[in-house]
N, C-alpha and C positions, 0 to 999 in steps of 0.2 A: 775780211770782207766776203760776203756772199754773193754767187753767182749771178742771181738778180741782182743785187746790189752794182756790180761789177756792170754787167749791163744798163742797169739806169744809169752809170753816171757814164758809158758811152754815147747812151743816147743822147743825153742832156747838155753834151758838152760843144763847143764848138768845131766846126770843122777843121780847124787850124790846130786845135790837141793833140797831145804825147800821151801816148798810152803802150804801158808793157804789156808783155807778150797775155799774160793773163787775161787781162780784159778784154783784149782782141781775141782772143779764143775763145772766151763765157760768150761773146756778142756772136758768134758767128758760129756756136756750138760746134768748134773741132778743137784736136788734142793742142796742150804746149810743144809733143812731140811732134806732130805735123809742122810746125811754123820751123822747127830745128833741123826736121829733112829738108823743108822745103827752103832753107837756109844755105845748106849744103849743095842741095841738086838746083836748085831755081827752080820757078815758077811760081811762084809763092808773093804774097804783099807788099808789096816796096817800104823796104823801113831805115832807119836812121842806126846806127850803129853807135854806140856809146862806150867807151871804157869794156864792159863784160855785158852789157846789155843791149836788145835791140827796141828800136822804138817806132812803133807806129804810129803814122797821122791818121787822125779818121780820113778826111777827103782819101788818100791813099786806101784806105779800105772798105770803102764804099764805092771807089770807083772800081777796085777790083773787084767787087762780090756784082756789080752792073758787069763786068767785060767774062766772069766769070761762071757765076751765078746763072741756073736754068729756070726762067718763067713757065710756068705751068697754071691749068688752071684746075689738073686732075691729074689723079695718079695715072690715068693712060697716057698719059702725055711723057712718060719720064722716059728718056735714054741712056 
């Protein structure tokens, strides 16, 4: 599956959906290795742990990229 692809079916999906680490990183364009530090260290998405896998909800990543996430409305604006 491709990156867009990856991202429409986040979009598309309910807020109640499981989604691997994959598609949470196409949709919010950062590495699979970020989600793996940030696994390690905290700070990072709240996700569901499976077997060998972790699992995102959307609402869970959506309310992180809201509590995390910088509004701008120009690049002067960035810190």
């Amino acid at each position: 599956m491709t990156l867009n692809e990856l991202r429409k079916d986040f979009a598309e999906a309910p807020e109640d959906a499981l989604f691997e680490t994959r598609a949470v990183a196409a949709f919010i364009s950062m590495s699979e290795s970020w989600f793996g530090n940030k696994a390690v260290s905290g700070g990072g998405i709240p996700y569901i742990k499976l077997s060998n896998k972790r699992l995102y909800k959307k609402k869970d990543v959506l309310d992180w990229l809201e509590l995390n996430g910088q509004k701008v409305r120009s690049t002067t604006e960035y810190h």
